[in-house]
MARBA-3410 file (N, C-alpha, C, O; in Angstrom, 1 decimal):
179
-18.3,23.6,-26.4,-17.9,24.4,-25.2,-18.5,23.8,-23.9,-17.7,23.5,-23.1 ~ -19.8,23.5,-23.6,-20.6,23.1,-22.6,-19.8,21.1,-22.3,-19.8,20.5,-21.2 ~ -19.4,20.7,-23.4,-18.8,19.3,-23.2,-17.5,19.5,-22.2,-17.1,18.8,-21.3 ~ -16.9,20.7,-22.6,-15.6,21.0,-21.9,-15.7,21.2,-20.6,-14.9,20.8,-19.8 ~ -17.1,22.0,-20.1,-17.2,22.7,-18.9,-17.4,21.6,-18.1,-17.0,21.5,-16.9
-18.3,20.4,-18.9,-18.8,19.0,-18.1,-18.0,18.1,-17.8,-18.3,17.3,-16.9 ~ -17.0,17.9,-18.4,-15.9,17.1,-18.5,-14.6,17.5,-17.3,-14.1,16.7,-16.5 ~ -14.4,18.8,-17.5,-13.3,19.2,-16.3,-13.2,18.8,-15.0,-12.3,18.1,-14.5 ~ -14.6,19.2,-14.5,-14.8,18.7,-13.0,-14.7,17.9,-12.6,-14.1,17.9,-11.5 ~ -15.2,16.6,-13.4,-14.8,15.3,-13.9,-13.3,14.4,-13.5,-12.8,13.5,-12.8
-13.0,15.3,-14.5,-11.8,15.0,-14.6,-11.1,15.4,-13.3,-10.7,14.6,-12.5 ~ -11.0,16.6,-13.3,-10.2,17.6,-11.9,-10.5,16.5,-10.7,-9.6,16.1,-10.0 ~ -12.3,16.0,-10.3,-12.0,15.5,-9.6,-11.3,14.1,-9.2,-10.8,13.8,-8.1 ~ -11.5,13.3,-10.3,-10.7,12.1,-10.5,-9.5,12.1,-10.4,-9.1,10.9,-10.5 ~ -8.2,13.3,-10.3,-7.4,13.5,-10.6,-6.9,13.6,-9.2,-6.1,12.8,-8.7
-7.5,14.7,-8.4,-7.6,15.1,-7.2,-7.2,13.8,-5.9,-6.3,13.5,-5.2 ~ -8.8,13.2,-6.1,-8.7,11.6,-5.6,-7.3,10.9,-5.7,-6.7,10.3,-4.8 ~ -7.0,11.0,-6.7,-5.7,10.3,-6.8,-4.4,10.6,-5.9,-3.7,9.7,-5.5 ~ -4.0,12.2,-5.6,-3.6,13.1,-4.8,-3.2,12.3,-3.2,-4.1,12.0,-2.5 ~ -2.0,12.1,-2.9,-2.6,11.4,-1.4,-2.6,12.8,-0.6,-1.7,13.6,-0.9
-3.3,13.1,0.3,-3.7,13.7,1.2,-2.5,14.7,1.8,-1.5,14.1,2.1 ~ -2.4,15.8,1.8,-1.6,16.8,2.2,-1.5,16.5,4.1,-2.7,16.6,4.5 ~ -0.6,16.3,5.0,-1.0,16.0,6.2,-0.2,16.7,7.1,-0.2,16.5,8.3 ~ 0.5,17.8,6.3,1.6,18.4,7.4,2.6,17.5,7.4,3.6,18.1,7.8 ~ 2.9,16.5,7.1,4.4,15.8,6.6,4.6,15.4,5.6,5.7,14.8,5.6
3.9,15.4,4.5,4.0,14.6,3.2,4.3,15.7,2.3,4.2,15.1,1.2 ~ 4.7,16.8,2.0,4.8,18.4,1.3,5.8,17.4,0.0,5.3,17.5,-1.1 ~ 6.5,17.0,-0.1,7.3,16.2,-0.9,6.9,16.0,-2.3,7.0,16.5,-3.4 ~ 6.0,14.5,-1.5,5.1,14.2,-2.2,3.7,14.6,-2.6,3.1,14.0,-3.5 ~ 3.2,15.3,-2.1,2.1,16.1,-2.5,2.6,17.1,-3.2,2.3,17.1,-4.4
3.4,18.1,-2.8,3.7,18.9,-4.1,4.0,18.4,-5.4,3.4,18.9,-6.4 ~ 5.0,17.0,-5.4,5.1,16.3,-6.8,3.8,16.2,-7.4,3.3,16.6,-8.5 ~ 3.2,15.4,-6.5,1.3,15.0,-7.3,1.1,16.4,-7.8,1.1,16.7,-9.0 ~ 0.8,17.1,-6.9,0.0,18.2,-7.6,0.6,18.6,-8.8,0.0,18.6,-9.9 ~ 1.9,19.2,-8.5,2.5,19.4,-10.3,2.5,19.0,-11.3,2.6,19.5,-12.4
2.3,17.4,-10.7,2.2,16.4,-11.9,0.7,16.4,-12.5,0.5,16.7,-13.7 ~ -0.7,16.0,-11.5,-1.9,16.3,-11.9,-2.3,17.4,-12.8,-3.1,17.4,-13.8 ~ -1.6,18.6,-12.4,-2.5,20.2,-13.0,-1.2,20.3,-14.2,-1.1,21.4,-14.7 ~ -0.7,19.8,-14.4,0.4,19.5,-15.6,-0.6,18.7,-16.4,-1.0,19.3,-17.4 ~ -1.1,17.7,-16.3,-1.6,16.4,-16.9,-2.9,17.1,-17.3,-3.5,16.7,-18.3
-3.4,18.1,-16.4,-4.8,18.7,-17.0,-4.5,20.6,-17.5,-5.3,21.5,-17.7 ~ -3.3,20.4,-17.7,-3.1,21.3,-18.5,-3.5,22.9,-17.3,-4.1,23.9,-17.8 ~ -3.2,22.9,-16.2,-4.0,24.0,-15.0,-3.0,24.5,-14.4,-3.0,25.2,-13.4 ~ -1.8,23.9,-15.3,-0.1,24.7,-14.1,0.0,25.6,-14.7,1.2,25.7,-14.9 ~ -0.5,26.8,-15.4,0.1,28.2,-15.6,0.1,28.7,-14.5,1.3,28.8,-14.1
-1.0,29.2,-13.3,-1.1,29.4,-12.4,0.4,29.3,-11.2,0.8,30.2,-10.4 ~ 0.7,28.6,-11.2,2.2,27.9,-10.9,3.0,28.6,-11.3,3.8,29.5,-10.7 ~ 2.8,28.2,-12.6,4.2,28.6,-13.6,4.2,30.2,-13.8,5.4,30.4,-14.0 ~ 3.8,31.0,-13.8,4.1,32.0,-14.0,3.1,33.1,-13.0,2.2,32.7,-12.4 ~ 3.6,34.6,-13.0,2.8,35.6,-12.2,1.9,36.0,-12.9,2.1,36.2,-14.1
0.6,36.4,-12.2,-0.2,36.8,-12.3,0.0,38.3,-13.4,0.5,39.4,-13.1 ~ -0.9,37.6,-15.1,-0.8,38.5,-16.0,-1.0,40.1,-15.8,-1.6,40.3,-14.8 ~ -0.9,41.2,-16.3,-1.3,42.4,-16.3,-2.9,42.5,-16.3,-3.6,42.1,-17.2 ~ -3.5,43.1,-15.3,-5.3,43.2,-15.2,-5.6,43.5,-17.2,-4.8,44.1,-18.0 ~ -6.7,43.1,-17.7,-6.4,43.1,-18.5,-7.8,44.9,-18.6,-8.8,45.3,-18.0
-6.8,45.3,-19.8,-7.7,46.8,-20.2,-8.2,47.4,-21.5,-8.0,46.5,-22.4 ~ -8.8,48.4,-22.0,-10.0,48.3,-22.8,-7.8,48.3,-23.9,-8.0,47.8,-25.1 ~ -7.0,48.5,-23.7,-6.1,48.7,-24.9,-5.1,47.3,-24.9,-4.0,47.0,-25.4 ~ -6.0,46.4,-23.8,-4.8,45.0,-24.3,-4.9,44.4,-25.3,-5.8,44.8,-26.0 ~ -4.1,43.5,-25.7,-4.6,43.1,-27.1,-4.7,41.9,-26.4,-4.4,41.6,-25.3
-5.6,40.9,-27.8,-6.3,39.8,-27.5,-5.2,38.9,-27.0,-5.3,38.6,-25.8 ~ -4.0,38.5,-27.6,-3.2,37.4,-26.1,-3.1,38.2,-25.0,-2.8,37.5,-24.0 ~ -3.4,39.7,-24.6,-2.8,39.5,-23.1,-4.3,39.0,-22.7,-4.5,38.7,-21.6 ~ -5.5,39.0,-23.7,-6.8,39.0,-23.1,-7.0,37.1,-22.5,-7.6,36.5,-21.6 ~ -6.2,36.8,-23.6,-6.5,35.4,-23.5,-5.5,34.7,-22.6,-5.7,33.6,-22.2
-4.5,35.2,-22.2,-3.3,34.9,-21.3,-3.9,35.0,-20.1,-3.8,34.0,-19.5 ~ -4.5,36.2,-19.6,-5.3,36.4,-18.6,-6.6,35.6,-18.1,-6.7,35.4,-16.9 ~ -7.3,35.4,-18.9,-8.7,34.5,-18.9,-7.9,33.1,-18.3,-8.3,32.4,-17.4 ~ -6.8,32.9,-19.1,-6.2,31.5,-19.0,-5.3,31.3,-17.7,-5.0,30.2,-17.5 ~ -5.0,32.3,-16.9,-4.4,32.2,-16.0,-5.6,32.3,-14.7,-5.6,31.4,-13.9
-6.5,33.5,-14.7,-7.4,33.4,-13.7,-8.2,32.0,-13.9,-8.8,31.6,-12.9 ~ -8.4,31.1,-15.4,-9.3,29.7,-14.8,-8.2,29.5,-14.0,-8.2,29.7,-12.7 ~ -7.0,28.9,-14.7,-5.9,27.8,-14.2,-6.1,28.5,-12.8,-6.9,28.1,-12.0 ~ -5.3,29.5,-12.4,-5.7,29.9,-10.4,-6.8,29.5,-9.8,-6.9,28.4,-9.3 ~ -7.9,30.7,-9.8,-8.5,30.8,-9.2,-9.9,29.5,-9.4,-10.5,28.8,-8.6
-10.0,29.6,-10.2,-11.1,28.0,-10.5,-10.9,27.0,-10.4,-11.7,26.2,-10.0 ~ -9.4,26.6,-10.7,-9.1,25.1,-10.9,-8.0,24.5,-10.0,-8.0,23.4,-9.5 ~ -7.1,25.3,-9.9,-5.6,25.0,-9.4,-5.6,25.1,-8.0,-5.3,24.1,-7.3 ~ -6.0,26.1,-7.6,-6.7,26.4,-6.1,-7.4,25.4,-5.9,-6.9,24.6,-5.1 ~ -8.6,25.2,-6.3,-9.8,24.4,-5.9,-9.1,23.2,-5.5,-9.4,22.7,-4.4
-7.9,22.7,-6.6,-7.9,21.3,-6.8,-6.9,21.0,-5.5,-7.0,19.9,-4.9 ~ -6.0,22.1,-5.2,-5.0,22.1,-3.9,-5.9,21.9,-2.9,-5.9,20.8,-2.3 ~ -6.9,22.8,-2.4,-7.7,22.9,-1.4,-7.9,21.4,-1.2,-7.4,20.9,-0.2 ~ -8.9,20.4,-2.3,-9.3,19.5,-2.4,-8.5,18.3,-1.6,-9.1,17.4,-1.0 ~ -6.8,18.5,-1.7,-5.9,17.4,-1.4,-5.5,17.9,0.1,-4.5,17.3,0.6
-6.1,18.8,0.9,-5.3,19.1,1.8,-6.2,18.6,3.1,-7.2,19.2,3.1 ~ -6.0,17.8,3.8,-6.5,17.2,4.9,-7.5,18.4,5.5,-6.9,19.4,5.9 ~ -8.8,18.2,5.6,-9.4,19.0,6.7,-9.3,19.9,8.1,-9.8,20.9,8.6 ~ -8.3,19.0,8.6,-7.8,19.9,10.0,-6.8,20.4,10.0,-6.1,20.7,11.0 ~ -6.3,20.6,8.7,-5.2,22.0,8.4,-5.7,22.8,7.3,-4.9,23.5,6.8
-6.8,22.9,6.9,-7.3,23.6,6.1,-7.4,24.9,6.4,-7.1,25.9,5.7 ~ -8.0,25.1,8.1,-8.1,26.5,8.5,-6.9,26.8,9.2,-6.8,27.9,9.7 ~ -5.8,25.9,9.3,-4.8,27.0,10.0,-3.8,27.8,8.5,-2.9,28.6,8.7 ~ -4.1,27.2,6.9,-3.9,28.3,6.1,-4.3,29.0,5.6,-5.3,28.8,5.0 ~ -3.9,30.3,5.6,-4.1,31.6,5.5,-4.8,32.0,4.1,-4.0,32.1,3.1
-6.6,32.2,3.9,-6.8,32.5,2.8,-6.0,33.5,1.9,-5.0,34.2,2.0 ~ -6.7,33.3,0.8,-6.0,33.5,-0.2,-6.3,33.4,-1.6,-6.3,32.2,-1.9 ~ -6.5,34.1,-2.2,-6.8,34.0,-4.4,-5.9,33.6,-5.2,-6.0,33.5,-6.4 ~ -4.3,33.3,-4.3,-3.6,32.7,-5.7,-3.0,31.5,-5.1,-2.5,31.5,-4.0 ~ -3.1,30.3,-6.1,-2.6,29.4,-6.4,-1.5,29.0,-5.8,-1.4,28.2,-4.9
-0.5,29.7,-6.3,1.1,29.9,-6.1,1.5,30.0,-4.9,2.5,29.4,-4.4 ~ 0.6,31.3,-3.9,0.8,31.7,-2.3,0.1,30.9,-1.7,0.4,31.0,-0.5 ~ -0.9,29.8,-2.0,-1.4,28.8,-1.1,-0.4,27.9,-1.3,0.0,27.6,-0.2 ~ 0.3,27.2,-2.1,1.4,25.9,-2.2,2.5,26.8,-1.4,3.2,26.2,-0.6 ~ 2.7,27.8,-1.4,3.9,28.7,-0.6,3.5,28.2,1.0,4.2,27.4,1.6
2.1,28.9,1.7,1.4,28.6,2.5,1.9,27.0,3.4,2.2,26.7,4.5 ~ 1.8,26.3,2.1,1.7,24.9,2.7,3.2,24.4,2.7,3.6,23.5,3.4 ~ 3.6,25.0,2.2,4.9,24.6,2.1,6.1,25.3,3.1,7.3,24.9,3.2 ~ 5.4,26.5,4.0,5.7,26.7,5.3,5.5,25.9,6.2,6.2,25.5,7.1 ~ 4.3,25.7,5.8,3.5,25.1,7.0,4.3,23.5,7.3,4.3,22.9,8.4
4.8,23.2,6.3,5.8,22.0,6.3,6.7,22.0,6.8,7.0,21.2,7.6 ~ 7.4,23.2,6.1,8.7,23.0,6.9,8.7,23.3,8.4,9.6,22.8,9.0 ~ 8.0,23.8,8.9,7.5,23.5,10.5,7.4,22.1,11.4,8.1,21.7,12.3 ~ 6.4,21.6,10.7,6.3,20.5,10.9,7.8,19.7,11.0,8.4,19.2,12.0 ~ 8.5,19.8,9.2,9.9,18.6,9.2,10.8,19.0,10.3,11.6,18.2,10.8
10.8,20.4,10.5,11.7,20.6,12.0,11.3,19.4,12.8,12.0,18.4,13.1 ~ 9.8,20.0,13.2,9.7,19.3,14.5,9.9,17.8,14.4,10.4,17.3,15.4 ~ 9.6,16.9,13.5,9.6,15.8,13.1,10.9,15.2,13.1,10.9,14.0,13.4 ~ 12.3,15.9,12.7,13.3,15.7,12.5,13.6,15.4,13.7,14.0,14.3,14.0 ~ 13.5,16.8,14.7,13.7,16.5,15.7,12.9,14.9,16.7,13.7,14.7,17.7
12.3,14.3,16.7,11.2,13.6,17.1,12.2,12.1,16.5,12.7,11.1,17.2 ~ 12.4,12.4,15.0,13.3,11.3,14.8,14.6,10.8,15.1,15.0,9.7,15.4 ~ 15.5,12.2,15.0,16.7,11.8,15.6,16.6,11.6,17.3,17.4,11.2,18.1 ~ 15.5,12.0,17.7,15.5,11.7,19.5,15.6,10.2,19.4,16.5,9.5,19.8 ~ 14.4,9.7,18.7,14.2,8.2,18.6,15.6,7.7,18.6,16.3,7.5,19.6
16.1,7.6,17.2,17.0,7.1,16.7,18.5,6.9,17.9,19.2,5.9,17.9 ~ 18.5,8.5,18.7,19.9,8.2,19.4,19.3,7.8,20.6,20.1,7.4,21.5 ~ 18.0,7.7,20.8,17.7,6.6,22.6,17.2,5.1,22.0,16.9,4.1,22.7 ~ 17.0,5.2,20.9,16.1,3.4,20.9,17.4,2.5,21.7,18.5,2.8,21.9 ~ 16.7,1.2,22.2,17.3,0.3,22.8,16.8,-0.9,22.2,15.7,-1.0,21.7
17.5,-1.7,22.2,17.1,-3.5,21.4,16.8,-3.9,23.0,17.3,-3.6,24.1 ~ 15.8,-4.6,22.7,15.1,-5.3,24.3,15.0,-6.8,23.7,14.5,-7.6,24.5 ~ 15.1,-7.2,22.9,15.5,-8.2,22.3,13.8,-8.7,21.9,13.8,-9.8,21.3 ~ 12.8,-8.3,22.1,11.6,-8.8,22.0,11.8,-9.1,20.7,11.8,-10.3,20.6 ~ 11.9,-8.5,19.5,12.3,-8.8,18.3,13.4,-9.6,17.8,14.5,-9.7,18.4
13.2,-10.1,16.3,14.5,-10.4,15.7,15.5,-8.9,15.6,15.1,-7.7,15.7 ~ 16.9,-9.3,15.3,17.4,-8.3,15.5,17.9,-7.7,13.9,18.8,-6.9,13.7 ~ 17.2,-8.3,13.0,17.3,-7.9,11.7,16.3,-6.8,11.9,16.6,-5.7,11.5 ~ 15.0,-7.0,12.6,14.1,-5.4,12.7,14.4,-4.6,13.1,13.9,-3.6,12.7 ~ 15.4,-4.4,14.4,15.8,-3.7,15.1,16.7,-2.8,14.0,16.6,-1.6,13.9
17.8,-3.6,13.2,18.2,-2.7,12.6,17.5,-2.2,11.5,17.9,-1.0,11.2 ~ 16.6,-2.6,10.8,16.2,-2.2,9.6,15.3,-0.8,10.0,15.3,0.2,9.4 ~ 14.5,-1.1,11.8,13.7,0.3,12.0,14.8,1.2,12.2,14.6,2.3,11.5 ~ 16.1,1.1,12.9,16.9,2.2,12.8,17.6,3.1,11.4,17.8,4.2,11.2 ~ 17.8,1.7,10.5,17.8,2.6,8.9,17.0,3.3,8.8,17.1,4.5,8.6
15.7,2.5,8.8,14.5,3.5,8.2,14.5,5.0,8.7,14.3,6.0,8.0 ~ 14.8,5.1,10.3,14.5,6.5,10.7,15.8,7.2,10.2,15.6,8.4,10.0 ~ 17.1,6.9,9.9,18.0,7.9,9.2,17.1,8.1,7.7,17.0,9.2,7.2 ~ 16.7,7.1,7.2,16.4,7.8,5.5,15.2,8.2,6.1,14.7,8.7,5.0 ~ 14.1,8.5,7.1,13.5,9.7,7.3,14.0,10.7,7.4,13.5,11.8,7.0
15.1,10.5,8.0,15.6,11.9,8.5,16.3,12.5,7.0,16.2,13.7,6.7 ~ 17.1,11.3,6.2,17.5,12.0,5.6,16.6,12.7,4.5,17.0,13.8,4.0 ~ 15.5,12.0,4.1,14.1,13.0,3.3,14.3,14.4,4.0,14.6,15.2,3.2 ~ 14.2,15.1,5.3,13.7,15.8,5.6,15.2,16.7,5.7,15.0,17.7,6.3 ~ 16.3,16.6,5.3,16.9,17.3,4.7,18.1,16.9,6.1,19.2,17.6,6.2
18.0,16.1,6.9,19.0,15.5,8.1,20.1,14.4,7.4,19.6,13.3,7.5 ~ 21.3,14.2,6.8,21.8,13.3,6.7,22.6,12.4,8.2,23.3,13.0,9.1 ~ 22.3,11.3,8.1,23.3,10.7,9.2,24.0,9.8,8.4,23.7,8.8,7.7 ~ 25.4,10.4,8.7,26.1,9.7,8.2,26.3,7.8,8.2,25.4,7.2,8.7 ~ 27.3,7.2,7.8,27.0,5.6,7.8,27.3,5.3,9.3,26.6,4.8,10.1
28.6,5.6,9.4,29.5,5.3,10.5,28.7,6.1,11.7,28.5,5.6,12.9 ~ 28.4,6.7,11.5,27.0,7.3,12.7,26.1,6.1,13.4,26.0,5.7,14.5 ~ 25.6,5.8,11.8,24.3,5.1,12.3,24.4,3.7,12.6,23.6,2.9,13.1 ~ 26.1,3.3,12.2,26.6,2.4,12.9,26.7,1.8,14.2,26.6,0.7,14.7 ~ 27.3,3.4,15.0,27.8,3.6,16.1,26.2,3.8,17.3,26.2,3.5,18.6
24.8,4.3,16.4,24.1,4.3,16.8,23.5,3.0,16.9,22.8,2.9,17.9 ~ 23.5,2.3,16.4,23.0,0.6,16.2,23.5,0.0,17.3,22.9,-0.6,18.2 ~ 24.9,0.1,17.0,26.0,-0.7,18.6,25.5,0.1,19.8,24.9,-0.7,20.6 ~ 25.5,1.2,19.9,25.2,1.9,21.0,23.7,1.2,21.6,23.6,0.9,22.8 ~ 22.6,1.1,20.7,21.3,0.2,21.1,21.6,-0.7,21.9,21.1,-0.8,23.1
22.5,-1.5,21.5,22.5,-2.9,21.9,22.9,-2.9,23.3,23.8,-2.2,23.9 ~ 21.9,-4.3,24.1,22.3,-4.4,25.5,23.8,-4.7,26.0,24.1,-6.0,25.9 ~ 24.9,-4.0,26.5,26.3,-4.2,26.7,26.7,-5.5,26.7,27.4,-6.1,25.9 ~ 26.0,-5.9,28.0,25.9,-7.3,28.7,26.0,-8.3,27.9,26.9,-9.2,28.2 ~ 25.3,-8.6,26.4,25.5,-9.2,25.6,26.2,-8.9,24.4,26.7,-9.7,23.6
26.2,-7.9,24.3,26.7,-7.2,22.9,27.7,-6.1,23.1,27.7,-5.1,22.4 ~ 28.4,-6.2,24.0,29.9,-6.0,24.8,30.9,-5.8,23.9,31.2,-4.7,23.4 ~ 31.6,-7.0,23.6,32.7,-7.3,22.6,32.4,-6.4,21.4,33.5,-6.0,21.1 ~ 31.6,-5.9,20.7,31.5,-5.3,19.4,31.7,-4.1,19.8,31.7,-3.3,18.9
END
């Protein structure tokens, strides 16, 4: 038993580390890690399911042990390990809390906040950038792809013929006229 208790932390924290950083735009991918890590250490009940019946002098031993097993997986481990991945200067604008499940909720507000505003931030970019020619003009378009498949992660599709018309529209007339 005492090998188990020494080993977890261990592990939880090694696992953690691995976690990239929760930052207010990454909810994506950080949710995936995390499901995938506390899956991998066996700590997603917490997750997976609501919070067992308090347990009483007439439960029988699985709800006893269902419970034991949900309060580590929460409150000891799953929590802890969330907390762990979430960037320090958003730590206090989420709203304490004892379960697991309403802190990933938590953050997962706190995201979609954020992808608004970001969405917004990208399609501004996207429909004012201008080619000033300082660059090749293979970068110019590849940065304007890139910000549609930002946008489109964050739940924005632009269509092709869009981002076509947005590409031409970049370009200085004077030279890029005829197209």
């Amino acid at each position: 038993m005492d090998q188990e208790i020494v080993s977890v932390p261990i592990s939880l924290h090694s696992h953690a580390s691995s976690v990239p950083l929760f930052n207010g735009l990454n909810f994506s991918d950080w949710c995936e890690q995390i499901q995938f890590h506390l899956g991998v250490l066996d700590l997603d009940l917490a997750l997976e399911i609501e919070k067992p019946a308090t347990i009483t002098d007439e439960s029988s031993n699985e709800e006893k042990v269902l419970y034991k097993t949900w309060e580590r997986s929460n409150r000891l481990l799953s929590l802890m390990f969330m907390r762990m991945t979430v960037a320090n200067n958003l730590k206090s604008t989420i709203p304490k809390t004892d379960s697991a499940k309403e802190f990933k909720r938590f953050i997962e507000e706190r995201s979609q906040t954020a992808d608004k505003s970001l969405a917004g931030t990208l399609m501004s970019n996207l429909t004012n950038m201008k080619y000033d020619g300082s660059r090749v003009m293979h970068d110019h378009v590849i940065e304007m792809t890139n910000l549609a498949a930002k946008l489109k992660t964050l739940g924005m599709n632009v269509d092709e013929y869009f981002l076509v018309q947005f590409i031409l529209n970049s370009l200085p007339p004077e030279q890029y006229g005829p197209f």
